[in-house]
C-alpha positions in Angstrom: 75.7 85.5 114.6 76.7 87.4 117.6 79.5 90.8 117.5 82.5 90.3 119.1 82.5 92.1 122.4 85.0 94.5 124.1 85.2 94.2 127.7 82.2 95.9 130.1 84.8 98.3 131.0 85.5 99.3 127.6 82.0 99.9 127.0 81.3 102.6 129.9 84.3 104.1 129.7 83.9 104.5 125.9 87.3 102.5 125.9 88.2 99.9 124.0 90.8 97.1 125.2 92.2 96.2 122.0 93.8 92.9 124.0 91.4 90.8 123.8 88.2 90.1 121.4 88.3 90.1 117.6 91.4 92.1 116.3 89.7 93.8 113.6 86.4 94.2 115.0 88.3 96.2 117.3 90.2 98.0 115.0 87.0 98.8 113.1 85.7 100.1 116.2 88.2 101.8 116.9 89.5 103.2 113.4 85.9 104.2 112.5 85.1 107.4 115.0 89.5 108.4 114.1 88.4 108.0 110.2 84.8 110.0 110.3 87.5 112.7 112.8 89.6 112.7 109.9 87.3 113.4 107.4 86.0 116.0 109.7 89.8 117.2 110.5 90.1 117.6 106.4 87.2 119.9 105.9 89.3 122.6 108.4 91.3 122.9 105.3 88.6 121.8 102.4 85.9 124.4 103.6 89.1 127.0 104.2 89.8 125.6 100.3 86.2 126.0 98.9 85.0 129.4 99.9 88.4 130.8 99.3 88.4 129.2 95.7 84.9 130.5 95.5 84.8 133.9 97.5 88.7 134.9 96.6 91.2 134.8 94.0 93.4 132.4 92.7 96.5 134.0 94.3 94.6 133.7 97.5 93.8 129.8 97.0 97.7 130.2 96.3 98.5 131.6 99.5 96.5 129.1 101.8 98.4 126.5 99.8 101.7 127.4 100.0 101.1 128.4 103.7 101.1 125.2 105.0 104.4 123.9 105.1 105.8 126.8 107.1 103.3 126.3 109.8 104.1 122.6 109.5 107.8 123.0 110.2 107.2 124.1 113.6 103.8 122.6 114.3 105.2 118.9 113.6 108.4 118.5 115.9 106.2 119.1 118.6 102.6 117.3 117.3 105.5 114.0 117.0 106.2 114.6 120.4 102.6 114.3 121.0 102.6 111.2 119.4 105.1 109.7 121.9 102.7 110.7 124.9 100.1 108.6 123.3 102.5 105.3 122.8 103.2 106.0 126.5 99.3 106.5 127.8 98.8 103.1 125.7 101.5 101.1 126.9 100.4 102.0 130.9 96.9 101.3 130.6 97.8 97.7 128.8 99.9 97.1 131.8 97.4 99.0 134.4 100.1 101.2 135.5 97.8 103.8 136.5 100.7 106.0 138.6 102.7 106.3 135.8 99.8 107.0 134.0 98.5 110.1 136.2 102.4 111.5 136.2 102.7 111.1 132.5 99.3 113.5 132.2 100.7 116.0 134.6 104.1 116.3 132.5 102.5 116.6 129.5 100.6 119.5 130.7 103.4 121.6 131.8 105.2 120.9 128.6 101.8 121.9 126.5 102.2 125.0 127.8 105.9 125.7 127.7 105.9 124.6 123.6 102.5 126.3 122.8 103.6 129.9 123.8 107.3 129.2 122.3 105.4 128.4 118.7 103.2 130.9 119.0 106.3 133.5 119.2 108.5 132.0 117.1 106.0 131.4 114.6 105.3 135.4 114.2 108.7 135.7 112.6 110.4 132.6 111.4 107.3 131.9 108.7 107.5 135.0 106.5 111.0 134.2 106.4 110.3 130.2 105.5 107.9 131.9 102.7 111.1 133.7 101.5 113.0 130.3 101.2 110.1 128.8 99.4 110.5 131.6 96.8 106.6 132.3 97.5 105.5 134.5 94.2 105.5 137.9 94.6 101.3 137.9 94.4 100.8 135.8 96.9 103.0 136.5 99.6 101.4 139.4 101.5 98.5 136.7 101.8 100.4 134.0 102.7 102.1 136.1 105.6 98.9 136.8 106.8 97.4 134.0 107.1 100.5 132.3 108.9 100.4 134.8 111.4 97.1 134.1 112.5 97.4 130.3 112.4 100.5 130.8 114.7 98.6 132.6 117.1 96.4 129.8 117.5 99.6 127.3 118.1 98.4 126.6 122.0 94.9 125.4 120.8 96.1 122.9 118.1 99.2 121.3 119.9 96.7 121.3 123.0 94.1 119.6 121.2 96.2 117.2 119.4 98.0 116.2 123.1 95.0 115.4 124.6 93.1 113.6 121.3 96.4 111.3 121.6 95.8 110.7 125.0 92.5 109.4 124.4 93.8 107.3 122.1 96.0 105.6 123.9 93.2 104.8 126.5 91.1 103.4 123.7 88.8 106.2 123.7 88.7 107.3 119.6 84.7 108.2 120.1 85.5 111.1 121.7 88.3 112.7 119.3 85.0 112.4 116.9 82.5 114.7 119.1 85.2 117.0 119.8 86.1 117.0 116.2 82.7 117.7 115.2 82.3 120.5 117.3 85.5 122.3 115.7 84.7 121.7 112.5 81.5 123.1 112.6 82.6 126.2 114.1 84.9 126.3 111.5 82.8 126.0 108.6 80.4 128.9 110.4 83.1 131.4 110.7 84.8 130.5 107.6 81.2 131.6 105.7 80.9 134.6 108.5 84.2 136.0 108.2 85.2 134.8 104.5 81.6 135.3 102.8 80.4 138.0 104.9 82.6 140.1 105.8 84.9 139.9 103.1 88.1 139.3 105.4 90.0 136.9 102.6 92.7 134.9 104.0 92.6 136.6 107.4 88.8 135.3 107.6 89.9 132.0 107.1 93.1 131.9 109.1 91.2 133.3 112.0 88.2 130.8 111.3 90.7 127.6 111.7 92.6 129.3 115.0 89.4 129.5 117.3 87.6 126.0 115.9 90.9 124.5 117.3 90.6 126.4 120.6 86.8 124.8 120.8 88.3 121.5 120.6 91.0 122.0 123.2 89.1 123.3 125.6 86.0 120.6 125.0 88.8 117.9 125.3 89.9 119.5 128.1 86.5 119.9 129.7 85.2 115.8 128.5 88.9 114.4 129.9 87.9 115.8 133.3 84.6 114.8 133.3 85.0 111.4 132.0 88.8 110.2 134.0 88.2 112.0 136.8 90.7 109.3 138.2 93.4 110.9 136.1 93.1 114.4 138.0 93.7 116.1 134.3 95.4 119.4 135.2 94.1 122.5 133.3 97.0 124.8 134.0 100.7 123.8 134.3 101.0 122.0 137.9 104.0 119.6 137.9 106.6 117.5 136.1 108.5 114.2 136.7 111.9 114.8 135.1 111.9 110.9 134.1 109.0 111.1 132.5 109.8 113.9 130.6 112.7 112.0 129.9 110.6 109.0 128.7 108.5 111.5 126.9 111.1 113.2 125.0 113.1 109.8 124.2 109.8 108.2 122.4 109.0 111.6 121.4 111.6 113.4 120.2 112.5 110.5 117.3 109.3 111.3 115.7 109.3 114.8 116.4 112.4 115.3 114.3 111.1 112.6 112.0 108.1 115.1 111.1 110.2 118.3 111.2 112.9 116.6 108.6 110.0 115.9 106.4 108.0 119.4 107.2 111.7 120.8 105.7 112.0 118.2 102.7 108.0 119.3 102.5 109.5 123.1 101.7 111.7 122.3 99.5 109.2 120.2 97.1 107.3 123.2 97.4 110.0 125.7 96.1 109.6 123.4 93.1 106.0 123.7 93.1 105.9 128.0 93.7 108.3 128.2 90.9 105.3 127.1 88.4 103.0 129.9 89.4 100.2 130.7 91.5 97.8 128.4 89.0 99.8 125.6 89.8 100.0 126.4 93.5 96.1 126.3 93.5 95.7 123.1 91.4 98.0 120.9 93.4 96.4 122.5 96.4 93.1 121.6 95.4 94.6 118.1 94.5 96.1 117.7 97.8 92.7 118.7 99.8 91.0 115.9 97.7 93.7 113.6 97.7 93.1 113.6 101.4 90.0 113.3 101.7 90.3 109.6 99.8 92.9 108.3 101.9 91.9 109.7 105.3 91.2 106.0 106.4 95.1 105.8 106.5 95.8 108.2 109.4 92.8 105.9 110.9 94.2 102.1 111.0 97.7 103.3 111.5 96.4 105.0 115.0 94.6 102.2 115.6 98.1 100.1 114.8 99.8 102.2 117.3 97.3 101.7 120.2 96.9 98.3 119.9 100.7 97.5 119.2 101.4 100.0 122.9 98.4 98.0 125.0 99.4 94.4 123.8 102.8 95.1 123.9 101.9 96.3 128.0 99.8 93.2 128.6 102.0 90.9 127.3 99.7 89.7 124.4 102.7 88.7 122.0 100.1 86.2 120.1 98.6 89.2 119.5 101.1 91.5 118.6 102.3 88.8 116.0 99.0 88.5 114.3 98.0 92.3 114.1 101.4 93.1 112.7 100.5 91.8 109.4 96.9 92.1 109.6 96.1 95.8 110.5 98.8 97.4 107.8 97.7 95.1 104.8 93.8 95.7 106.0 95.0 100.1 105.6 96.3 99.0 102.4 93.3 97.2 101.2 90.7 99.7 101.7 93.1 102.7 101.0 93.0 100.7 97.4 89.2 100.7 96.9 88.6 104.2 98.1 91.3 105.6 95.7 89.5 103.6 92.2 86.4 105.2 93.7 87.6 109.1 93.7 89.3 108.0 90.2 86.1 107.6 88.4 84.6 110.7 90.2 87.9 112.2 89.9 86.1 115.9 87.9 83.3 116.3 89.5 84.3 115.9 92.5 87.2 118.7 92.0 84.7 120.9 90.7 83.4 121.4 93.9 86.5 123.4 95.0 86.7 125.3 92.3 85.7 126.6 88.4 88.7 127.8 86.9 89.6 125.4 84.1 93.2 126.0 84.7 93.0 125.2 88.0 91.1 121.8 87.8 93.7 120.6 84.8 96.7 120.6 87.2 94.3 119.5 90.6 92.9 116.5 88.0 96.9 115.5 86.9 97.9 115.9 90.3 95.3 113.4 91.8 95.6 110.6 88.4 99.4 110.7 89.0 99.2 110.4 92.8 96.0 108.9 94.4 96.9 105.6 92.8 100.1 104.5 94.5 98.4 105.6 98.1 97.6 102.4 98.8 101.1 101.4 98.9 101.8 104.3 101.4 98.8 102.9 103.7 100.8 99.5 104.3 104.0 101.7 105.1 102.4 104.3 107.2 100.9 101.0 109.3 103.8 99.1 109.3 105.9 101.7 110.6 103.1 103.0 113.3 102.7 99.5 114.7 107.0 99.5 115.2 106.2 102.6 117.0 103.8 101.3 119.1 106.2 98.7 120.0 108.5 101.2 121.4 110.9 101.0 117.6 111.3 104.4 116.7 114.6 104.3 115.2 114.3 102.2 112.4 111.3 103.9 111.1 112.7 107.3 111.5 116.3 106.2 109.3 113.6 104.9 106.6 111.1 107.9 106.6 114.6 110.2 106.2 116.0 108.3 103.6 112.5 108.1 101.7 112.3 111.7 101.8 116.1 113.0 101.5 117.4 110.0 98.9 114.5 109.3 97.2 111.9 112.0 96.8 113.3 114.8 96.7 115.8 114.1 93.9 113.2 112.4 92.2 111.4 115.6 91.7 114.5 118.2 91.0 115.1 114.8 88.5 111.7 115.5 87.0 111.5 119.2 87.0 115.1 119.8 85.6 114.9 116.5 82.7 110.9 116.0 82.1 109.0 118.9 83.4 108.3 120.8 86.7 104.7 119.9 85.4 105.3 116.4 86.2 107.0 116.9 89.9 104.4 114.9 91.8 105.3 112.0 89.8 108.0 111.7 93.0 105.3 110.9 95.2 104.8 107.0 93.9 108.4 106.4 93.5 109.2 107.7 96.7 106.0 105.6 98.7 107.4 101.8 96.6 111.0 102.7 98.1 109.6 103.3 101.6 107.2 100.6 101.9 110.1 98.2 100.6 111.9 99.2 103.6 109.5 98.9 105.9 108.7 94.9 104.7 112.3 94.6 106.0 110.8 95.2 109.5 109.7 91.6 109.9 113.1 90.5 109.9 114.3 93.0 112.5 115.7 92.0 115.6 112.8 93.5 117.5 110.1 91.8 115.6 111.7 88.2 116.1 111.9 88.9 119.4 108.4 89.4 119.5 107.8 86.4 117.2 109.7 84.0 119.7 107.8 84.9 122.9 104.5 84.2 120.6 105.6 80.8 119.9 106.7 80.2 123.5 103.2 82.0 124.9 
């Protein structure tokens, strides 16, 4: 039996025209280089997690834990951002609007630059004082500043990189988020064994390790979008900008930039919860968050492949399509999400020992991961389900569910659990909190938008 086929042009572009052909062939196809990128993308933090764990102390395992969320609060608003460029490149080349196209890229570029420097700066000094909030422990937070500091320097190489990976996602092109990926990662594992193992640098080693892998991969993006779409005449300094399209950019945007930053804040506050158990807590539920990753990295996967192929049917028209993948791509995340998470279950020990031998340690990163990992499933169906309404151009909806997830459900779950049960038992908020959201995202298929779409299906 013969493979579906993507179009010729898909093929020698390394494109992939998710409007026609077998949906999840393409999917696959195009959710396979994003999920091997992922797991790739993971071991920027696992290898940071493994030689520190090995190499370091616990308190600074701690501090690369509890460091996270601080650079996430200002990273996210604008990586969201990001993520509206890519609904917008996906939308033009469905409807082969390549002069939109070519003034979206130039936009883009000028605002890389404007937000990267800003992060940088404001990353220097609004972090420690995040750490502050977050009641970091006392051992820990000279570390933890440390390694923020240096992560924020590098602000203009990740937002650059993740702009232009979501650019080649919208024009079909997930291959090449892979090789550019691969290239990061390992200059990231060879400078985190250089700098960490070596020469003894700690935290700094590996904070320094992570900032110039994600320079390599903006600058080989950077260097593969210019030779591969020449037609796009990618800009590598600031040129120009279309005030309407920044306008478009910043209305798709800006929804799931806040969206990101609201949870980046809810994020800190789960994790004053966490820092008030110690520095061997910090490290288990670290290590049970690297892991915990690692099993469900399919999920970041399909629902970027439910974005891409929601922005180019939705261009072209395809509403038969749009109906059909709707259901199909979200349950599929679900599915797999499912199998992978029994599988890490019954290797759930040995595999944690890999990060790490203190017995304290793997006790909390083993409850963390048997209380967690199997409700992720049920987050893979939300996550799609509300990426494919993105993809549509529906970012409000998802947004007003993601808040209330996070703000009504999760986060008084756990100060429920840490003040009545245990602060032991705070990641128990996690499944309660993914049931509530995906319920609210079922409710999509009866929105307004998704009849619509439903009614031009019936009369296509």
């Amino acid at each position: 039996m013969s493979l579906p086929r993507t179009s010729a042009h898909a093929h020698k572009n390394h494109k992939i025209d998710m409007t026609s052909g077998s949906i999840m062939w393409l999917v696959v196809l195009f959710a396979l280089p994003i999920c091997l990128g992922n797991i790739l993308q993971q071991l920027y933090t696992t290898v940071d997690t493994i030689v520190i764990g090995r190499y370091c102390s616990a308190q600074s395992l701690a501090a690369v834990g509890t460091s996270s969320q601080p650079v996430e609060l200002l990273l996210n608003l604008f990586l969201g951002i990001g993520g509206g460029i890519s609904i917008l490149v996906a939308q033009y080349v469905g409807s082969g609007d390549n002069a939109s196209l070519n003034r979206l890229i130039h936009t883009s570029t000028t605002f890389l630059y404007v937000i990267g420097l800003t992060v940088s700066i404001l990353g220097l000094f609004v972090g420690p004082l995040v750490l502050i909030f977050m009641q970091c422990p006392a051992d820990t937070y000279d570390l933890a500043v440390l390694y923020i500091r240096i992560v924020f320097l590098g602000s203009l190489g990740n937002i650059g990189y993740n702009l232009n990976a979501g650019i080649l996602r919208g024009l079909g092109d997930s291959a090449a988020t892979l090789m550019l990926l691969m290239i990061s990662c390992f200059v990231n594992i060879v400078l985190d064994i250089v700098f960490v193992g070596n020469f003894k640098m700690d935290v700094a080693g590996a904070a320094l390790a992570t900032s110039v892998a994600l320079f390599a991969s903006w600058v080989g993006s950077i260097i593969y979008i210019k030779k591969k779409y020449s037609e796009l005449n990618f800009p590598v300094l600031p040129k120009s900008y279309d005030r309407d399209m920044l306008g478009n950019i910043i209305r798709i945007g800006l929804p799931l930039g806040l969206n990101n930053s609201i949870y980046s804040i809810g994020h800190i506050l789960l994790q004053t919860l966490v820092n008030a158990q110690g520095s061997i807590f910090i490290a288990g539920c670290s290590v049970g968050t690297k892991v915990n990753g690692i099993a469900n990295v399919a999920i970041t996967s399909f629902s970027s492949a439910c974005t891409t192929f929601a922005g180019q049917n939705l261009g072209a028209k395809k509403y038969k399509r749009l109906k059909k993948g709707g259901y199909l791509i979200p349950f599929s995340s679900g599915a797999f999400t499912l199998t992978m998470g029994i599988l890490f279950l019954l290797f759930c020990t040995p595999v944690l020992s890999v990060f790490t031998k203190d017995a304290e340690v793997l006790s909390v990163a083993t409850q963390y991961m048997r209380i967690v990992l199997p409700s992720s499933w049920i987050y893979a169906i939300f996550n799609g389900i509300i990426c494919y309404a993105n993809g549509l151009g529906e970012v409000r909806y998802p947004t007003v569910v993601n808040i209330l997830m996070l703000w009504a459900v999760r986060i008084p779950t756990a100060y429920f659990i840490a003040e009545f049960i245990g602060g032991e038992y705070i990641m128990a908020c996690f499944p309660v909190s993914f049931t509530f959201g995906c319920i609210c995202m079922l409710f999509f298929y009866r929105s307004k938008r998704w009849r619509n779409v439903c009614r031009l299906a019936k009369e296509g």
